[in-house]
C-alpha positions as CSV (number, residue, x, y, z in Angstrom):
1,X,0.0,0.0,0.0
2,X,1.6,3.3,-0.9
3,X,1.5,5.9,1.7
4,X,1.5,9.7,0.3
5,X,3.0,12.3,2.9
6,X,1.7,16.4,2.0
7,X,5.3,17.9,2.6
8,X,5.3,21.5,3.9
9,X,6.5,22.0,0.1
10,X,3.0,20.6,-1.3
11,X,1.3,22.1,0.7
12,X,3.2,25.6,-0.1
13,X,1.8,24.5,-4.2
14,X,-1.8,23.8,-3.0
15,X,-2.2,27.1,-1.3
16,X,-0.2,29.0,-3.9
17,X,-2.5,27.9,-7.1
18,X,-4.5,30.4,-8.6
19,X,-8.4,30.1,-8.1
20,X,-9.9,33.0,-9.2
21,X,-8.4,36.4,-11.2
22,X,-9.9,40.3,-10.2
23,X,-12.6,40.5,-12.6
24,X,-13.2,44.4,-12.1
25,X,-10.9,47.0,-10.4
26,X,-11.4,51.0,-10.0
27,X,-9.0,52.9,-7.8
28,X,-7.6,52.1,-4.8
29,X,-7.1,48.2,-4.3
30,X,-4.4,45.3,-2.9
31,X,-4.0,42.1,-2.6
32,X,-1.8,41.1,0.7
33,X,0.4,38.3,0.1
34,X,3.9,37.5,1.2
35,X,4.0,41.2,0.2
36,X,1.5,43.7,-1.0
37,X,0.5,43.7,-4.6
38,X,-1.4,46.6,-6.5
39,X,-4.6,45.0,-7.5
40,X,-5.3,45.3,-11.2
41,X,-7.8,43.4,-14.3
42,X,-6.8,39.6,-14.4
43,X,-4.7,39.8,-10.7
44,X,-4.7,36.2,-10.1
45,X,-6.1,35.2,-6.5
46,X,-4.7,32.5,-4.2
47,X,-5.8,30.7,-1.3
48,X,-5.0,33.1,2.1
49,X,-5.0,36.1,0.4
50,X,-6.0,39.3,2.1
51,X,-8.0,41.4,-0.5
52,X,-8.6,45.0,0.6
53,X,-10.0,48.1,-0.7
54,X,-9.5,51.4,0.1
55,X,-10.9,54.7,-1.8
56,X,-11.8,52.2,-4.6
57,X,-13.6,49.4,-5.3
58,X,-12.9,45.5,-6.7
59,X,-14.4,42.2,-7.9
60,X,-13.3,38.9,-7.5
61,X,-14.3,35.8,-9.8
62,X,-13.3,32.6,-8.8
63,X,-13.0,29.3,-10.9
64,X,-16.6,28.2,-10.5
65,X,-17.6,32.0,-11.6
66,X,-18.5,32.9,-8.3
67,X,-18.4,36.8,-7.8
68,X,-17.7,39.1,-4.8
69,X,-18.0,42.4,-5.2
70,X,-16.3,44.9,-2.5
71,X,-17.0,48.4,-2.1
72,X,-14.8,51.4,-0.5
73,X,-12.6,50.2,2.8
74,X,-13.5,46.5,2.4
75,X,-11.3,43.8,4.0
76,X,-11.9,40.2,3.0
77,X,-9.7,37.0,3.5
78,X,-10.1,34.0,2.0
79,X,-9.6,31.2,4.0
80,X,-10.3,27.8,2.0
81,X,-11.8,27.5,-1.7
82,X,-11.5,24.2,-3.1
83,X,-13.7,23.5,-6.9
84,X,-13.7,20.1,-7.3
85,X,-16.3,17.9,-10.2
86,X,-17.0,16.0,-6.8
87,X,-19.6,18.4,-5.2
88,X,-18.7,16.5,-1.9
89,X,-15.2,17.9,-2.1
90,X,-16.1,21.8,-3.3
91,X,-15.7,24.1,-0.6
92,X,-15.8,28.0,0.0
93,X,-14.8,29.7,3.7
94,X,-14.3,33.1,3.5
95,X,-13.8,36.1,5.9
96,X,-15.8,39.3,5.8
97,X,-14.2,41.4,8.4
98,X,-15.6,45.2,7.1
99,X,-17.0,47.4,4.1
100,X,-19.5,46.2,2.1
101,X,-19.8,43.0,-0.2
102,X,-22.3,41.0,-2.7
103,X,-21.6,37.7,-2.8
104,X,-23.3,35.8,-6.0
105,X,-22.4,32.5,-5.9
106,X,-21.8,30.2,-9.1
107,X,-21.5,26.9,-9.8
108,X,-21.5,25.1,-6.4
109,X,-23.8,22.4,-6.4
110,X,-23.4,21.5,-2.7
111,X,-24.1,25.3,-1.3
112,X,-23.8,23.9,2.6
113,X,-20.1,23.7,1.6
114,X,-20.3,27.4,1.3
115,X,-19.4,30.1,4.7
116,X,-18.6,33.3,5.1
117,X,-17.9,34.7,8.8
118,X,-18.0,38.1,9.7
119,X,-16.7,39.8,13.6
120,X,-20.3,38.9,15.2
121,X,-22.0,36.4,13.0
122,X,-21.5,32.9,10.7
123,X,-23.1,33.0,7.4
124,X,-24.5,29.6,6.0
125,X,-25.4,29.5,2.4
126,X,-28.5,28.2,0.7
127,X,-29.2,30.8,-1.7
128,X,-27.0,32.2,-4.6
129,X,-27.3,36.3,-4.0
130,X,-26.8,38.3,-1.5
131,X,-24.9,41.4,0.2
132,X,-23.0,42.0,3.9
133,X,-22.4,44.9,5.2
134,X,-19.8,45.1,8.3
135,X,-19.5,48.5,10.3
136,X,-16.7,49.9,12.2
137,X,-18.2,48.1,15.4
138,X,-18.6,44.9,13.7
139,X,-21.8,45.0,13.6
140,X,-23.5,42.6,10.5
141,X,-26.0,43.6,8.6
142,X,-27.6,40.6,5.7
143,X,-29.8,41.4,3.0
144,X,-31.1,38.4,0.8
145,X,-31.6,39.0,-3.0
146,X,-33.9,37.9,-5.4
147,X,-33.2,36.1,-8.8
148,X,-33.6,37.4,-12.3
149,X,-37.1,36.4,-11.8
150,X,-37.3,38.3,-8.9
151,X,-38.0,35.6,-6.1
152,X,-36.2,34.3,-3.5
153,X,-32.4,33.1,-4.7
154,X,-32.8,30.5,-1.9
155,X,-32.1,30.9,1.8
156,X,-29.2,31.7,4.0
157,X,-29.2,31.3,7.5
158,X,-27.4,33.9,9.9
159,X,-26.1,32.6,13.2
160,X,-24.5,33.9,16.5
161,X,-23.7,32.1,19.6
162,X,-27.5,32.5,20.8
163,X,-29.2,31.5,17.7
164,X,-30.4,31.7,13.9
165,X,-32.5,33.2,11.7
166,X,-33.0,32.1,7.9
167,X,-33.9,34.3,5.4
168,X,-35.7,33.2,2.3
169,X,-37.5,36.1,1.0
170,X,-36.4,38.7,-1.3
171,X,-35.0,41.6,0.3
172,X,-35.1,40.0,3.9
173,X,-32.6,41.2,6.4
174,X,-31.1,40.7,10.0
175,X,-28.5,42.8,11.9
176,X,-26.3,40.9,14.5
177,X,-24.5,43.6,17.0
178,X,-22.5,40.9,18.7
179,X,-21.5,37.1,18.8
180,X,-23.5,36.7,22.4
181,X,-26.4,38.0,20.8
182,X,-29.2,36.8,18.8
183,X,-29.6,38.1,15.2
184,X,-32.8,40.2,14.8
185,X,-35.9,38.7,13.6
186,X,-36.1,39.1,9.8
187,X,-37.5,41.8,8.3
188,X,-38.3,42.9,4.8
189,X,-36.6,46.3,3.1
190,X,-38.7,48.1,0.7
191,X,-35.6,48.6,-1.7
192,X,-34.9,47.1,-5.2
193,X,-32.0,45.3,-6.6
194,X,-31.2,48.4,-8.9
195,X,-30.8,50.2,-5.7
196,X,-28.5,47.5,-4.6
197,X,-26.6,47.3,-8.0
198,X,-25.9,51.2,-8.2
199,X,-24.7,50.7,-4.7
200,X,-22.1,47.8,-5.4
201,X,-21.4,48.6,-8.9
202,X,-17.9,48.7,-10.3
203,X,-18.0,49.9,-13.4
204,X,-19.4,53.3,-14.1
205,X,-23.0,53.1,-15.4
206,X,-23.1,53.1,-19.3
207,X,-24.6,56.8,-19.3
208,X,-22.0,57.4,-17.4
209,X,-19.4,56.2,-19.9
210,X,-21.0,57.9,-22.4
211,X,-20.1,61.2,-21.2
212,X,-17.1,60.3,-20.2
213,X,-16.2,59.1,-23.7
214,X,-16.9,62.5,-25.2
215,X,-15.0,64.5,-22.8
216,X,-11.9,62.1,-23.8
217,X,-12.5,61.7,-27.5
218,X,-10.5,65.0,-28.5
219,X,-7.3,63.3,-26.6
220,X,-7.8,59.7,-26.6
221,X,-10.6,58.8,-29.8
222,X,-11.3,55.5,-28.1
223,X,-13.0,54.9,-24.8
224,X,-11.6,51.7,-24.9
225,X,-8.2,53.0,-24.6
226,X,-8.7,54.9,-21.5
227,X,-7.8,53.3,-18.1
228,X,-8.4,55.0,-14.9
229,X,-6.0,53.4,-13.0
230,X,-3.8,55.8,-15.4
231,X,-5.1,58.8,-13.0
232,X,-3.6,59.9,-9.9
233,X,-6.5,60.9,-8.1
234,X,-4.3,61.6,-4.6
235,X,-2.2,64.5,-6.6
236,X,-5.1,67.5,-7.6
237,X,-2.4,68.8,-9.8
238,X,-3.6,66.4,-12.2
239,X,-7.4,67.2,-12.9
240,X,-8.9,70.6,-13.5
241,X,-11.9,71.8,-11.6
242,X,-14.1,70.6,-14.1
243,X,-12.5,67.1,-14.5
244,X,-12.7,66.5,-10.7
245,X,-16.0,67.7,-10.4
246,X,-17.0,65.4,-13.1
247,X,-15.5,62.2,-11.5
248,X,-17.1,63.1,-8.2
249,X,-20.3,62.8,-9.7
250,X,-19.6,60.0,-11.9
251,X,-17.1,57.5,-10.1
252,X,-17.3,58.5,-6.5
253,X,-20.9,58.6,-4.6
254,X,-19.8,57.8,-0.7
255,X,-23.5,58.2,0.3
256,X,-23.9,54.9,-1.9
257,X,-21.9,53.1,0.6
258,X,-23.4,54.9,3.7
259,X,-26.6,53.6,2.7
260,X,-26.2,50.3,3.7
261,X,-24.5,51.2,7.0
262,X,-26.8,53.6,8.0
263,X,-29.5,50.7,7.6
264,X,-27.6,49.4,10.8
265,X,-28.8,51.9,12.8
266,X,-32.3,51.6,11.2
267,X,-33.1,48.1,11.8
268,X,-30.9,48.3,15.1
269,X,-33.7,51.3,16.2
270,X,-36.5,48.8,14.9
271,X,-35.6,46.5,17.4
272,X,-35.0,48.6,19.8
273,X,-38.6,49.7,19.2
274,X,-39.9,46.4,19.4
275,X,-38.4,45.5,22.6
276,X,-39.5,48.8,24.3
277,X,-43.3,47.8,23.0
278,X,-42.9,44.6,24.0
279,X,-41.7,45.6,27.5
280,X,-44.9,47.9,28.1
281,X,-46.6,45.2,27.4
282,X,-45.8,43.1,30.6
283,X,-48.7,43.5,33.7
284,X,-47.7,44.2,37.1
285,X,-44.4,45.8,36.6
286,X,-43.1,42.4,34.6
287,X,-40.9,43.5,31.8
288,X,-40.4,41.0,29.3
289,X,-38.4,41.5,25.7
290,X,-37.5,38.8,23.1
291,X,-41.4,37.1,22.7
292,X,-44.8,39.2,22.9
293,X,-46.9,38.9,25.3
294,X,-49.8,36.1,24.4
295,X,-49.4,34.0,21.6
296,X,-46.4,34.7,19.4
297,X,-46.2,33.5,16.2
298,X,-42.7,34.6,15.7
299,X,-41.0,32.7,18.5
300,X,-44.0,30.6,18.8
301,X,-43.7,31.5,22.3
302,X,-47.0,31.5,24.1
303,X,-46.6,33.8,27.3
304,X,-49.2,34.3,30.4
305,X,-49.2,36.3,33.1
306,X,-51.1,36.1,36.1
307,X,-50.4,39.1,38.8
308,X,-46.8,37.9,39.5
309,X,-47.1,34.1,38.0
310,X,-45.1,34.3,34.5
311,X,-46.0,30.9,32.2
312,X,-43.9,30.5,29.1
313,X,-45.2,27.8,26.5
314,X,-43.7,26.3,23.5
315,X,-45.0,23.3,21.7
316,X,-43.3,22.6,18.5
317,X,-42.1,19.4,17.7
318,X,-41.7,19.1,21.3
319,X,-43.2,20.4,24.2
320,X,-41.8,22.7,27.0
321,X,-43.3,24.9,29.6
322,X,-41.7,27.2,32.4
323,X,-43.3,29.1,35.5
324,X,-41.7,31.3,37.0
325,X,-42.3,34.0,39.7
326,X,-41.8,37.6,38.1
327,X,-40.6,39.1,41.1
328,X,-37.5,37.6,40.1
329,X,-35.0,38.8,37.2
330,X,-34.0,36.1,34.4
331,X,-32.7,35.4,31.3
332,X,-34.4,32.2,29.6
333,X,-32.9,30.1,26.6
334,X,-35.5,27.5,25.0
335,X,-33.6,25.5,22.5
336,X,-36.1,23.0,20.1
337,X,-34.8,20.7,17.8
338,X,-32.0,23.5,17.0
339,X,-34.3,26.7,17.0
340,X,-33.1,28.8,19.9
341,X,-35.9,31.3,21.7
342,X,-34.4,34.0,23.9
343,X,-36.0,35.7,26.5
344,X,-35.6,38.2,29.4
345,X,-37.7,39.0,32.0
346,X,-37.3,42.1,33.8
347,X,-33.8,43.1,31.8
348,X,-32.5,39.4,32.5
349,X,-29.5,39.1,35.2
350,X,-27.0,36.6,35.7
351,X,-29.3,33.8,36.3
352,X,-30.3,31.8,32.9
353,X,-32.5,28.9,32.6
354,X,-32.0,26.9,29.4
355,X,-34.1,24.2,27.9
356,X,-33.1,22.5,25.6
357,X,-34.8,19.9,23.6
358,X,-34.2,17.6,20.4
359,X,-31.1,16.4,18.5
360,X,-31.1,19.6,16.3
């Protein structure tokens, strides 16, 4: 029986093989390696490779035409990526640490294979389309896209220490603030995937080259010809007024980017919200956040209370049921079949009750 032994030297080759090339590049990118590299059209990307952006913007295509798209001050590593004919042995880990991204995802037949993990949350894939955002904090912010038929592109499922949520409706999204926390219930954004497109996009939009083509035809005669990268946008020496006031509107919108960060603090004050309502909501002086009060069909949480008696209820798949004085202060984890349920009475403490039930 012949015995095969990866040597630190094969294992140098593995991680050093090209699987993917930048498919789109405009201003300010790198590629951190055993050095850093300038990140230009065709850039061949390896395994362990630390793609960055800074006032600029890139996209990476990888061997099964897999896209990622990275907006201004974007950091993402790439762990693992493995594209085998064996589905079984296809594999995709990535890391999203900030900026913003869309991730499209190509020809992976075995999509559980697929993970992306950002600073608070895990990202499993089900679906083929969809965009992160990561803020300064670290805070995560998933929005699922629809197909070119405009439904659902499948599901992903966003996870934390505390729990999931899946989202597997168009324009669904979750923020996740930290690891110990669960991600917020779904909720559905009344924005369109043009809006997300003109947020992400790479290259200029095709009006946009347009007028850019006929202020350069007296110098250059082909549109084709011109490369931006060309442009040193750091030394105003450069550009007239006129030319720098034309690639601010053209090339640069920051409020583009802000968009989907300020949508952080949105959903983060919907929450917030919620759990305010929800905590008016208890009698007696019981405040309770994380399930309504009555019958919830969100947790599927059924909640009573009876002067200072608290009953929580759950029957799923499996049955559980918890009374507890609400005198007292606690923080209560109900775990079915892998569904996790968190919920605080009067602003939780120290003290936490978990159930949980099923292999999950």
């Amino acid at each position: 029986m012949a015995l095969y032994v990866l040597t630190s030297q094969t294992a140098e080759r593995i991680l050093a093989a090209d699987i993917g090339a930048i498919s789109e590049v405009r201003g300010s990118a790198q590629v951190l390696r055993d050095k850093a590299y300038g990140a230009e059209l065709k850039f061949n990307i390896q395994q362990m490779d630390d793609v960055r952006t800074e006032a600029g913007r890139v996209a990476i295509t990888f061997e099964d035409s897999s896209t990622v798209k990275l907006t201004e001050h974007s950091k993402l590593v790439i762990d693992e990526y493995i594209y085998d004919p064996d589905p079984s042995k296809s594999k995709m880990a990535l890391k999203f640490a900030s900026g913003t991204a869309r991730f499209i995802t190509g020809k992976f037949n075995n999509k559980s294979n697929i993970s992306i993990k950002t600073p608070t949350a895990n990202i499993a894939i089900r679906g083929t389309d969809f965009t992160c955002t990561v803020d300064e904090l670290g805070r995560s912010l998933v929005i699922l896209l629809p197909d070119e038929n405009g439904i659902s592109s499948g599901e992903i499922i966003v996870s934390t220490g505390m729990g999931s949520v899946t989202l597997n409706k168009p324009y669904q999204a979750t923020t996740v603030s930290v690891y110990e926390n669960n991600p917020t219930k779904p909720v559905t954004l009344d924005i369109s995937l043009e809006l997300i497109d003109n947020m992400l996009i790479v290259n200029p939009p095709k009006q946009s080259q347009e007028v850019i083509e006929e202020t350069q035809a007296k110098t250059t005669g082909d549109y084709l010809d011109f490369n931006d990268l060309d442009v040193d946008y750091l030394n105003e020496d450069f550009l007239d007024a006129e030319e720098e006031l034309e690639f601010t509107e053209l090339d640069v919108n920051f409020l583009d980017v802000n968009f989907l960060e300020d949508l952080l603090n949105v959903l983060d004050a919907l929450a917030i919200e919620k759990e305010e309502d929800q905590l008016k909501q208890g009698g007696s002086g019981i405040r309770i956040s994380g399930t309504e009060i009555g019958q919830d069909k969100d947790t599927q949480i059924t909640t009573i209370i009876t002067g200072q008696a608290i009953s929580l209820t759950r029957t799923v798949s499996q049955s559980a049921k918890l009374n507890l004085d609400g005198s007292g202060s606690y923080t209560v984890i109900l775990i079915q079949d892998g569904v996790s349920n968190t919920v605080k009475i009067n602003g939780g403490s120290s003290t936490t009750i978990t159930i949980k039930q099923g292999t999950g």
